[in-house]
N, C-alpha and C positions, 0 to 999 in steps of 0.2 A: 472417388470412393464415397460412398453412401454412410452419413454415420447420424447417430440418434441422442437427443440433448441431455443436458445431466439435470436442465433442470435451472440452470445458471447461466448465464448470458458468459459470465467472468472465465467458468469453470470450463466451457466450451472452448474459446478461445485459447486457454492453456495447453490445454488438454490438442490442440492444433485443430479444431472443428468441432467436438465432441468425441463420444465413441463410436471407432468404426462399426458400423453393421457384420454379423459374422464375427464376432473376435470370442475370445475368451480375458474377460477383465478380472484381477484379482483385487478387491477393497481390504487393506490389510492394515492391523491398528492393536493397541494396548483398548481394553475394556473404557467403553466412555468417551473416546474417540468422537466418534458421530458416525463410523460405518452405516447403523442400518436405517439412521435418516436419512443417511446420501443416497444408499439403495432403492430404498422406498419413494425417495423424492425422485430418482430415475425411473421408476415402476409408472407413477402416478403420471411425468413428462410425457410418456410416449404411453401409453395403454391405449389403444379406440376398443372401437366393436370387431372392427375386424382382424386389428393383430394383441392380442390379451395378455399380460405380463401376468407370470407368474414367478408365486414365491415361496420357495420350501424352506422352510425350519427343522435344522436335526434336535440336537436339546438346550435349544434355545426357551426366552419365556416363552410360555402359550400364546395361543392367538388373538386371545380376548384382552389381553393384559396388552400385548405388541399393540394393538386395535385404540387403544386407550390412550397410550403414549404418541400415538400418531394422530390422535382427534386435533389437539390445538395448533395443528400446523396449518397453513395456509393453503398450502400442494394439496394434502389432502383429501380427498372425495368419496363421502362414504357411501355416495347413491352407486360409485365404479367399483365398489367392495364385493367380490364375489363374480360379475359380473363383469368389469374390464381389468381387473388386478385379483387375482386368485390367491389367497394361502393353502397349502400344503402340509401336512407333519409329516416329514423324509422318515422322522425316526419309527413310525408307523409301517411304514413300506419296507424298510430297511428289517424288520422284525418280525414279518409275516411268514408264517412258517420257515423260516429260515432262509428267505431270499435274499440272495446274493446282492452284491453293491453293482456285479453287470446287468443284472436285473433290473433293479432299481434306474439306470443307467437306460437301459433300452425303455424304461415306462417314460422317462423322460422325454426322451427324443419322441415317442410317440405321442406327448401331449402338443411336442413343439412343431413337429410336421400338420398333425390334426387339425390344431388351432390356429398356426401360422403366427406361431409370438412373436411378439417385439423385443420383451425382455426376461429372462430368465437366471433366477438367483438363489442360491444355494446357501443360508445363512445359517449356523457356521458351519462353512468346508474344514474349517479343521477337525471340527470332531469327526470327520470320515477317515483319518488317521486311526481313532479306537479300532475302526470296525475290518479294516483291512491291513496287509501290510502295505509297505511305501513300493514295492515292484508293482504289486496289483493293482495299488492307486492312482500310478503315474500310466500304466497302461487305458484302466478304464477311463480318465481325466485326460489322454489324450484320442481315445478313441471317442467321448461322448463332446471334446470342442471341435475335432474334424468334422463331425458330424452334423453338428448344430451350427457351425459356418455354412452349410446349405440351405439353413434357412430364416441365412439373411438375421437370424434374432443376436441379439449380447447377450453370451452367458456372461453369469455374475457372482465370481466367490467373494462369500465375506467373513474374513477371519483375523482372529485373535494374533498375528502372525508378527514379531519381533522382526528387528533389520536385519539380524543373523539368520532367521527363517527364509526371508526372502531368497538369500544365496543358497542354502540346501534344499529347501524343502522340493518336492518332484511337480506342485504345481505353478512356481513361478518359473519354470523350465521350460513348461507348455504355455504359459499365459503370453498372450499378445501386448497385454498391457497390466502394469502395477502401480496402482495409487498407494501412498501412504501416509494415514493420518495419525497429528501425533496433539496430544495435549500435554504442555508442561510448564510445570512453574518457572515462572519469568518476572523475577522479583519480588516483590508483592501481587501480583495478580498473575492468573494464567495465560497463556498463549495456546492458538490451536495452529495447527499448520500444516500442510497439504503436500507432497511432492510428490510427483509424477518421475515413478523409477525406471520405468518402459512404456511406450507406446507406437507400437511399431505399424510402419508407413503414416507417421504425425511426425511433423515440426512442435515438437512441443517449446513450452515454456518453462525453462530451468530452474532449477533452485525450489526454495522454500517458498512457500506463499503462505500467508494468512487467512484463514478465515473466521468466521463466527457462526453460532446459529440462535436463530432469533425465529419467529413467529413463521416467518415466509420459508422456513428452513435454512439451506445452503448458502450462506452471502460470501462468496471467493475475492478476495481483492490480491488480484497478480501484483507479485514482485514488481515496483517501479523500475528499475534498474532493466526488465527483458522486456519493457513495451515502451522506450522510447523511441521517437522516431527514425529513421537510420538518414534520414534526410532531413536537408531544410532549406529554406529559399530565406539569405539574408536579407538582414531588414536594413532601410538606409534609418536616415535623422538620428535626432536625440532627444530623448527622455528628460525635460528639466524635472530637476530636483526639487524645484518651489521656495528653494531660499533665497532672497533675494543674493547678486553676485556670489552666491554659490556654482553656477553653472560654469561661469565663465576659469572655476580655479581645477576645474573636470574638463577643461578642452571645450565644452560646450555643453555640458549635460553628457549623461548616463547615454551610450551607444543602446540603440533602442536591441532588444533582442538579447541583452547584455544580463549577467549574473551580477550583479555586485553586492557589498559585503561592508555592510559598519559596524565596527568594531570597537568597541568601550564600555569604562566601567557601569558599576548602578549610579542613575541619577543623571547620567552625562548629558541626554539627551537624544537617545538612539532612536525609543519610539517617537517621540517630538519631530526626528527630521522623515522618519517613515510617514507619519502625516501630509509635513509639507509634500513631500514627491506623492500621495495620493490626493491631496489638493490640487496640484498641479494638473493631475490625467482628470480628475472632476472637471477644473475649469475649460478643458480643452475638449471635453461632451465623452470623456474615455469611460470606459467599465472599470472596476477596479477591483481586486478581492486581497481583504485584510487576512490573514492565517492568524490566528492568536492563542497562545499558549497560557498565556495568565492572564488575560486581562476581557472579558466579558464585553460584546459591541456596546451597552450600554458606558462601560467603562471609558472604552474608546469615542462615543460619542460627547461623552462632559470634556474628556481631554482636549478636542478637538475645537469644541463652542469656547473653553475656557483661552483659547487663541485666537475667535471671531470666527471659526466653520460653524454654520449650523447644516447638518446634511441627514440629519433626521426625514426629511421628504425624498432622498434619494437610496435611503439602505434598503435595500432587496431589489433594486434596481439597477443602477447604475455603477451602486456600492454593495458589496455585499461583501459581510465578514462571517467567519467562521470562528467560532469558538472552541478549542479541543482543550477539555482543562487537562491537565498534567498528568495525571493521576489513569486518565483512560487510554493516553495516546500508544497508537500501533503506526508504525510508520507507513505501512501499505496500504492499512483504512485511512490516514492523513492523504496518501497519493492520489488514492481513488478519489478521495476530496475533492481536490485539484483539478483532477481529470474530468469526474463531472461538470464542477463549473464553465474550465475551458470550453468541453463541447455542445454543454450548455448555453454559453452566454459569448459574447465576443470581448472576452476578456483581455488588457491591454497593462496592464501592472497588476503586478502580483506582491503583496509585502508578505512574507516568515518571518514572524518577530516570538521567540527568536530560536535560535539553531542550538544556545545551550541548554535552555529547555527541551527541547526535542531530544536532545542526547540523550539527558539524563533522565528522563519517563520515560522514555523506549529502552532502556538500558541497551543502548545498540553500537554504541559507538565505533566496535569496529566494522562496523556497517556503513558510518554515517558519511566518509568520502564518496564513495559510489553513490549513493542515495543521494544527498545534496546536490552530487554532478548529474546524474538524472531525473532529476527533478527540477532542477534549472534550463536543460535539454529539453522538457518538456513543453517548458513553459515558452524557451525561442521557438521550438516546433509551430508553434500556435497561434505564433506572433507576438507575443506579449514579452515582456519584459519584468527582471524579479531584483528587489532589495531582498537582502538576508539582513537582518542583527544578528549580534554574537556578543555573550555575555564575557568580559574578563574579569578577572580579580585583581588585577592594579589597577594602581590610580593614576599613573601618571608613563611607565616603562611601555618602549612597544615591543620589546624582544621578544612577549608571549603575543603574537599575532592568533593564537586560536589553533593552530596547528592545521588549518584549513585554508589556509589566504592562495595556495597554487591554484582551487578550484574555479577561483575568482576570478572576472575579468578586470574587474576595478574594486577597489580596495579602500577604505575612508576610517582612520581614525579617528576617533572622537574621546579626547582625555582631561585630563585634570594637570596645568600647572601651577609652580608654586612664585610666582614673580614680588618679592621685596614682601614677603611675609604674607602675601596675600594668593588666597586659591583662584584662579580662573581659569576658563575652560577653551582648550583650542584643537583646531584639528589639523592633519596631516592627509595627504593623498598620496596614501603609501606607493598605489598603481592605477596605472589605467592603459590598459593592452592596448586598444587603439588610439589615440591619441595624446600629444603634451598634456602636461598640469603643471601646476602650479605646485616650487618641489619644499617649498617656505614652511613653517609652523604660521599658522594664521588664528588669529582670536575670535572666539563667537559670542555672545550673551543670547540668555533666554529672558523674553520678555512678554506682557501685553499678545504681540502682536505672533510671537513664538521666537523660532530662532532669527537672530540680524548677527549681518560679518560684519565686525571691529575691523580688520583689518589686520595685517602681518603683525608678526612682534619680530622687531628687528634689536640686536646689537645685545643679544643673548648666548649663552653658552650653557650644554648640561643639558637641554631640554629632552634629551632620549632618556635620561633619568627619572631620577624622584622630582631635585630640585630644575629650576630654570634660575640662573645667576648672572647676572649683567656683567658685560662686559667691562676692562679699564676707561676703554675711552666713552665719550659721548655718543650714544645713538639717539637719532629719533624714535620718536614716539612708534 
């Protein structure tokens, strides 16, 4: 099947290729949407010389005004203005001595056989509701997409149309395919979003998807969750961590290919040990990419020198971090992140620091299982291998694991105990799916050189608690 671009590389692919050739497409949306930029940016995709996209407006703005709002886009093209993308006033036609909407209908077909269009768009079909009733509309709307499927062009309604419209109304009955765009307050800032409610003979891409529109128009970022890989070819070794006798209390290091997941309060040392294990892939000639939620590469840079890393000569190279601050993050424009990097760069560890910031800007949380698990999926796809952080609020208890540790392949507490009045910091290895660990409370300090293992605290009791309280008898140190 022959189909023609939206425009969007993302949008294509969703969509299971673009739009088929011959369809009848419905763009249906609340005012503000982005309907007739998507239109328009479909118009300007496929137009040549020899198949010319055209586009009727019923009482919509004028065309000079439409013309204006469409100059700062990128798509574009005002030299194919008239010439390979046509405007129309329908409401014109529709008015002329009294000619009928089958009328209207037949001058169409006739400009579309004439000229041999590519794309053809009707902006707004719904106000053709005014002018007919719903028997005459759904007959002339299914005799003028039979019709215009012979030649090979996409009709294109574009309307004002609610989710309840979709299921009545007589042209999503007849339409091959229905996009629907939606803009809506999503906490402090808005969300736009895309779903694709029919598209028949496509494998489409489900659910909700994100987008934006920015200078170049259309920027679609799919759903993470319906582009991961369905397959994967495991990876053997392991991933050292970079803290010294750290590896060996992980079975060996981190199973390369593997999700893992540290876990502890502020201050503990979460992004400290996300370091070490990108230290690690640095010295072993690996790619690395940092994800960062609060903390700027320059930030991550001083943290890093302030432990003996200078790698200022390796960022955009070998290391490359991403800064998403808080405040903007969309989790789908985060994946696409990701996704570029991987098939960009040969990417080999990946740090999210951290997963409760991501929750909590994206206000997505019942989202964020799936997302996490496919985005970890990803990233083994790839070869590469991912730390998560995750931010808790105790200092010292593990019973709040994060609500997310099943996602995990291995698991690494990092907490605060309280031993003979004195605070220090230790950690547990709650799990590790493929292999033994080490099942002890073990002690860390941060220093100089970053983190160093103390070694076990033996001949305690309490430590899943607040406190950790020695035992009666004598232990060792």
């Amino acid at each position: 099947m022959s189909r023609l671009t939206t425009g969007d590389a993302e949008l294509d692919a969703i969509l299971g290729g673009g739009l088929p050739e011959g369809s009848l497409i419905v763009l249906a949306g609340a005012p503000g949407s982005g309907k007739t930029i998507l239109a328009q940016q479909i118009c300007f995709a496929n137009a040549t010389d020899e198949r010319k996209a055209i586009y009727y407006t019923t009482w919509s703005e004028p065309h000079d005004k439409l013309v204006r709002h469409l100059d700062p886009f990128a798509f574009f093209d005002r030299d194919g203005l008239g010439e390979r993308v046509q405007f129309v006033h329908l409401a014109d036609l529709v008015g002329q001595n009294g000619t009928s909407l089958e009328a209207v209908a037949a001058e169409i077909l006739r400009k579309a056989f004439e000229a041999k269009r590519s794309v053809i768009v009707i902006d707004s079909s719904k106000a053709l509701h005014d002018v007919v009733d719903a028997a005459q509309l759904r007959r002339v709307i299914y005799d003028l997409a039979s019709k215009v499927a012979h030649s090979k062009a996409v009709l294109m309604f574009v309307g004002e149309y609610g989710p309840a419209e979709t299921r009545s109304e007589p042209e999503f009955a007849v339409a091959d395919g229905i996009v629907m765009l939606e803009n809506e307050a999503h906490g402090p800032i808005d969300r736009r979003w895309l779903r694709v409610l029919k598209m028949r003979g496509s494998e489409i891409a489900p659910g909700q998807h994100s987008f934006r529109i920015s200078g170049d128009g259309f920027e679609v970022y799919p759903r993470l969750e319906t582009t991961v890989p369905d397959r994967y070819v495991p990876l053997e070794g392991r991933a050292s961590v970079g803290v010294p006798g750290m590896d060996a209390l992980l079975g060996g290091g981190i199973p390369c290919g593997d999700s893992a997941l540290v876990l502890g309060p502020s201050g503990v040392g979460k992004t400290l040990l996300a370091l070490h294990f990108v230290a690690a892939g640095l010295e072993q000639g690996e790619r690395c990419l940092y994800l960062s939620f609060q903390e700027t590469a320059e930030d991550l840079l001083e943290k890093a020198a302030a432990v003996g890393w200078d790698w200022r000569a390796l960022l955009g190279d070998r290391l490359i971090v991403r800064h998403v601050p808080p405040v903007e993050v969309d989790l789908d424009q985060v994946a696409a992140l990701v996704r570029v990097e991987l098939a960009t760069h040969d990417v080999k560890r990946v740090v999210v620091d951290s997963l409760a910031e991501l929750a909590f800007a994206a206000r997505e949380t019942e989202r964020l299982p799936g997302y996490v698990w496919a985005l970890g999926g990803f990233v083994r796809g790839a070869g590469g291998t991912t730390l998560f952080t995750n931010e808790m609020a105790a200092l010292g208890r593990t019973a709040d694991v994060g609500g997310l540790s099943f996602l995990f392949n291995d698991v690494v507490f990092l907490r605060y105990v309280e031993v003979e009045s004195e605070l220090r910091r230790a950690l547990n290895v709650l799990k590790m799916r493929r292999s033994g660990h080490e099942q002890g409370v073990v002690e860390y300090t941060i220093g100089p050189s970053g983190i160093s293992i103390a070694g076990p605290i033996r001949g305690l009791s309490g430590v899943l608690g607040w406190s950790a309280l020695r035992s009666d008898k004598t232990a060792e140190p």
